[in-house]
C-alpha positions in Angstrom: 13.4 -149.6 -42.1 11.5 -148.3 -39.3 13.9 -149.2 -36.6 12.3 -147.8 -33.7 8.8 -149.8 -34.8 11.2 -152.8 -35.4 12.1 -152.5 -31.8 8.9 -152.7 -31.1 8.0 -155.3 -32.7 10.6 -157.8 -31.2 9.9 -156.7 -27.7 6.3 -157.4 -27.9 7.4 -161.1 -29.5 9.5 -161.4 -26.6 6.7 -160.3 -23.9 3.8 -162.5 -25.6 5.7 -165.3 -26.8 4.6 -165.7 -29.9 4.8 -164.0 -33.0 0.7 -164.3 -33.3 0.2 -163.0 -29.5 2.5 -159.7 -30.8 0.3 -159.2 -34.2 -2.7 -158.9 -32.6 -1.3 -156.4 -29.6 -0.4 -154.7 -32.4 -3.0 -154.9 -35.1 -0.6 -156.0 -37.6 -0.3 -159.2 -39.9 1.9 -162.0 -38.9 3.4 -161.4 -42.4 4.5 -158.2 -41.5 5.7 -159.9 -37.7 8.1 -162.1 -39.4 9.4 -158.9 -41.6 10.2 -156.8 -38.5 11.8 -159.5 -36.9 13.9 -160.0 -40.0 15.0 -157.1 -40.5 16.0 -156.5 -36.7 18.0 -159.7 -37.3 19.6 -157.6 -40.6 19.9 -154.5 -37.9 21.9 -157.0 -35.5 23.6 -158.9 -37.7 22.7 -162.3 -35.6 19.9 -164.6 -35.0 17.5 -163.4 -32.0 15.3 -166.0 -31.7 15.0 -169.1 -31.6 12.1 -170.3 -33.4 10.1 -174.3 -32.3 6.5 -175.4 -33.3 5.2 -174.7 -29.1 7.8 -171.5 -28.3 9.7 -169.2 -28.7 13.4 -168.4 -26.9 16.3 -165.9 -26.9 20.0 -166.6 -28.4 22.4 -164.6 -26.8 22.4 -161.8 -29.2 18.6 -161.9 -28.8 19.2 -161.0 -24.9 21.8 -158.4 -25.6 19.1 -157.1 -28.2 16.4 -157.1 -26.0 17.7 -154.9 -23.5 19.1 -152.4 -25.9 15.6 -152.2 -28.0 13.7 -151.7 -24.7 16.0 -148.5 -24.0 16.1 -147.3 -27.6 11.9 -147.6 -27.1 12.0 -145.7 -23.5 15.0 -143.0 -25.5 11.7 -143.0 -27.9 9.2 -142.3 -25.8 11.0 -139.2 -24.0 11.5 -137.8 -27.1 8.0 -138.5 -27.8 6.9 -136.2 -25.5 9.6 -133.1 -25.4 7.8 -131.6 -28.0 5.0 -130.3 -25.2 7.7 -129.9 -22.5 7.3 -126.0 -23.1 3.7 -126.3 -24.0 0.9 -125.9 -21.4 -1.3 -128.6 -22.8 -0.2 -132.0 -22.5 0.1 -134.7 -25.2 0.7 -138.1 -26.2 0.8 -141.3 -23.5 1.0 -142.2 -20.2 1.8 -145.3 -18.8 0.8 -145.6 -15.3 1.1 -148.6 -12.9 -1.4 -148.7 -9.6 -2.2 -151.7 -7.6 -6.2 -153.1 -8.5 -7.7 -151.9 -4.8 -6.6 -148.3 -5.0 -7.8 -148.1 -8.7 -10.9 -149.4 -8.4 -11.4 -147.3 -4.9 -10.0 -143.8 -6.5 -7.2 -144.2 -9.3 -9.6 -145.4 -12.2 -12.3 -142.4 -11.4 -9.2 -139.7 -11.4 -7.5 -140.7 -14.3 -11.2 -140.4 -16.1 -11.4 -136.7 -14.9 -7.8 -135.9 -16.1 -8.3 -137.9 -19.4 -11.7 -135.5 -20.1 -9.9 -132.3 -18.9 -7.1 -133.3 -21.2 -8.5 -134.6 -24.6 -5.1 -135.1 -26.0 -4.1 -137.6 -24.1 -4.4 -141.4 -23.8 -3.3 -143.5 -20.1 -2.0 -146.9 -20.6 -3.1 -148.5 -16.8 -0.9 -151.2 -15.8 -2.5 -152.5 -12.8 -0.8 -154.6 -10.0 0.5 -155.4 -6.6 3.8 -156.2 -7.1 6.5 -153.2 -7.8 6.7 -152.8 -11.4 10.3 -152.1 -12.7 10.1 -148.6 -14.5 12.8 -149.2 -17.2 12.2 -152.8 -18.3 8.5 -152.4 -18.2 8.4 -149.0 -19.7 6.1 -147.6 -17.3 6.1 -143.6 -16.9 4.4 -143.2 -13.4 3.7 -146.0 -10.9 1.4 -145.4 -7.6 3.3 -147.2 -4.3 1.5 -147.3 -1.4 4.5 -148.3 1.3 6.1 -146.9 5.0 9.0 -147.0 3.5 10.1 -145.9 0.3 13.4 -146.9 -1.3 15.9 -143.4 -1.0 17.3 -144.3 -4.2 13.8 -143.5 -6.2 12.2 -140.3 -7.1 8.9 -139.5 -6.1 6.3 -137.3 -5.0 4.2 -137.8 -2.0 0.5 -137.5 -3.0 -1.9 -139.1 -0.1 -1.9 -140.5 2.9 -3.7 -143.7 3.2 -5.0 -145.0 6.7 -5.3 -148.7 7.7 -7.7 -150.3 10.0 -8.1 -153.7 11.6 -11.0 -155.4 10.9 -13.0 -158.9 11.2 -16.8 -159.7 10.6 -19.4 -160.3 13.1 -19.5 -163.9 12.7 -15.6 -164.7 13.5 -15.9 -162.5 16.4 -19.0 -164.6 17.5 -17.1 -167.6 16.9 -13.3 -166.3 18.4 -14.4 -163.6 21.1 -12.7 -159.8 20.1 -9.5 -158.8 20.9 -9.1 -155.8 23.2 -5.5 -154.9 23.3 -2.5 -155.2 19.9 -0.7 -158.3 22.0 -4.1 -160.1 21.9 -4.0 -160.3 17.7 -1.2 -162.8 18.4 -3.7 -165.3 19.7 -6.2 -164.7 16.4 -6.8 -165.8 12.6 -5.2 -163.4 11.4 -4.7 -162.9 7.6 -1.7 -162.4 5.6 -0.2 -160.8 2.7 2.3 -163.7 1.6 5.0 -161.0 0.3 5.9 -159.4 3.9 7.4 -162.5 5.2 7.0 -162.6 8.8 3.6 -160.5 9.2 4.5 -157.6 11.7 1.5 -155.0 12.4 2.3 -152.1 13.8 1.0 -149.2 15.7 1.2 -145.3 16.1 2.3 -144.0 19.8 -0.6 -143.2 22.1 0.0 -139.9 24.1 3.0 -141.1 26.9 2.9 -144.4 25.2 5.4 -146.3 23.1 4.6 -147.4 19.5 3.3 -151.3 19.3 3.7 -153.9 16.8 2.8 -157.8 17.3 3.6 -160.4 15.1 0.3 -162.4 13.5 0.1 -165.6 12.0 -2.8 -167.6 10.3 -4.2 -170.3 8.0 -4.7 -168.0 5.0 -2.3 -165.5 3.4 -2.4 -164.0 -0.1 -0.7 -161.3 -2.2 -4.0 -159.4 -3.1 -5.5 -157.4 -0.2 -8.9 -157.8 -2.1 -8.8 -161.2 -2.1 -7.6 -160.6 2.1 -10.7 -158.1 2.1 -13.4 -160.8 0.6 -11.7 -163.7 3.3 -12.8 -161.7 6.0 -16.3 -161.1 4.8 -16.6 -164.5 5.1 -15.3 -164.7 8.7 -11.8 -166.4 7.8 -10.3 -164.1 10.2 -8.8 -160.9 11.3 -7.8 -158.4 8.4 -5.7 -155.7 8.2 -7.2 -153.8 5.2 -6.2 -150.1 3.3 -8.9 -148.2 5.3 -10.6 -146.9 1.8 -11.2 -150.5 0.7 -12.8 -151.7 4.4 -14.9 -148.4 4.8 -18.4 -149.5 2.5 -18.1 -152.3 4.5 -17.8 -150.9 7.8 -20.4 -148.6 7.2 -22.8 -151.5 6.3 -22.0 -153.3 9.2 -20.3 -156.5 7.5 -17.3 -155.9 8.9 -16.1 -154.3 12.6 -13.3 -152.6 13.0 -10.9 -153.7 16.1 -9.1 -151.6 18.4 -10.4 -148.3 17.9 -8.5 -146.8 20.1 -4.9 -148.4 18.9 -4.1 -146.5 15.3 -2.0 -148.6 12.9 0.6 -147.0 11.3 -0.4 -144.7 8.3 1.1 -145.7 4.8 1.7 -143.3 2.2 0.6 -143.1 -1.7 3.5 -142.0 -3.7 4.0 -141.6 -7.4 7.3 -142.9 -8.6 9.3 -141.6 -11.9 12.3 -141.9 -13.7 13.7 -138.6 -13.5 12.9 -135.0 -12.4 14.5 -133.8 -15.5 12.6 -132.3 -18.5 9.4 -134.1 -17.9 7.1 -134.5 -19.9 3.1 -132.1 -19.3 1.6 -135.2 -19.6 3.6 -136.4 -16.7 3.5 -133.3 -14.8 0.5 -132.5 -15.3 -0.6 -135.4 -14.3 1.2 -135.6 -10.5 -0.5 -132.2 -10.0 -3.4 -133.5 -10.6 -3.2 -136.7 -8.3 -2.3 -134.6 -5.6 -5.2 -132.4 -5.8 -7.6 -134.9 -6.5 -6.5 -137.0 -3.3 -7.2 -133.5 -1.3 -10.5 -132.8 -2.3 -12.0 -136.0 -3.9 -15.3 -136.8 -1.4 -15.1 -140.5 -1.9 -11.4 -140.7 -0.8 -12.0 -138.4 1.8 -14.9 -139.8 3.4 -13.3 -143.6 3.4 -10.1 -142.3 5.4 -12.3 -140.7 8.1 -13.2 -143.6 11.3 -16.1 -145.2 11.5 -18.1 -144.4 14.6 -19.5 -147.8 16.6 -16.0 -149.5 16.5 -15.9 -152.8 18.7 
């Protein structure tokens, strides 16, 4: 038996639910479905699922299973790829996790470059805003953007990504602008729903202290698109990834705020598993992140401010 394609198998199941949601991930039969899981029962010498007409759930040895077969498929996957750890061409899979607005502004168009200078190669893109957990999820780089990154992970600082404060034309028309940070307290403004209490904060002005104000409002989300599109619409006050408000600053749709008050720059990091033996197409692929955020126009040109700022 294939015990590593048996693992497989049963972890897909699990993550579909349902053995004819894992055959077609997997371009395989259901027949052949039912034999892996079979057999992994054989391999665990206990019943893994338990199997109704609407779904499926884990027995206790199916739990236990679960998390072994997702580390014997990560054991796989680094083995997978030592073959080109001494090889200058990389080889084999990537799994990468970004969140939607910083692939579609840059992410998408850099892995297409690396995929085309790299033939050999194949990126699975996971995309999403929450914080994808590396092990469970089998993911081999994920792309934070955060202040603060966690000092227990390893990663590589690749960009810096500005911020800007932002509103359309018509709110303003309707709510007057604000002219200093304390003055956001009184706005709309809108939310990302997974900060809890909202606090935006600002760099230091020469002899000045650093500012932050708490803002509140009728609308908050977890997708800073869907923030981004709200404030088109004059719902409110947004505080937006600068290279996802800069078309629309340019065009005029949207103003920025407080030109002269800078909020606090985030980072882009890419975070790994482990600086040990990594695979080319891992390394190969940080390097080229970090030199594609230094010289890509686009990015570049969305970072820089926006002359005319209310």
């Amino acid at each position: 038996m294939d015990r590593i394609r048996a693992a497989e198998v049963f972890v897909t199941v699990v993550e579909r639910g349902s053995m004819a949601a894992a055959a077609e991930v997997l371009d395989m039969s259901r027949a052949m479905v039912t034999r892996y899981l079979a057999e992994m029962e054989a391999w665990a010498g206990a019943r893994l699922l338990h199997r109704t007409t609407r779904r499926l759930s884990l027995t206790a040895a199916g739990e236990a299973t679960l998390a072994r077969s997702q580390q014997l498929l990560m054991v796989s996957a680094q083995m997978h790829g030592a073959a080109d750890l001494e090889t200058d061409e990389p080889r084999g899979s990537l799994r990468l996790a970004c969140a939607p607005s910083l692939a579609q502004a840059s992410v998408t168009a850099a892995v297409a470059q690396y995929l085309q200078r790299h033939p050999h190669t194949t990126v699975d893109l996971q995309l999403s805003y929450r914080a994808v957990n590396l092990v469970e999820e089998r993911i081999d780089l994920a792309l934070r953007i955060t202040s603060e990154l966690e000092t227990s992970m390893i990663a590589r600082p690749l960009a810096v990504c500005q911020s800007v404060v932002c509103a359309a034309p018509a709110y303003l028309q309707r709510h007057g602008t604000p002219r200093t940070v304390a003055e956001l307290s009184q706005h709309n403004c809108l939310a990302y729903s997974y900060h809890g209490r909202n606090w935006w904060r600002f760099e230091a002005e020469a002899g000045q202290p650093a500012q932050a104000v708490a803002v509140s409002g009728n609308l908050m989300a977890d997708d800073s698109m869907a923030l981004l599109q709200a404030a088109l619409h004059g719902a409110g006050i947004s505080l937006q990834p600068r290279y996802s408000a800069a078309p629309h600053l340019h065009s005029g749709e949207l103003v920025e705020l407080l030109p002269q008050q800078i909020p606090q720059d985030l980072s882009v990091y890419g975070v790994y598993l482990s600086r040990d033996r990594q695979p080319a197409t891992l390394r190969t692929m940080l390097d080229f992140l970090v030199r594609w955020f230094q010289t890509d126009g686009e990015w570049l040109a969305a970072q820089r401010r926006q002359p005319g700022s209310a």
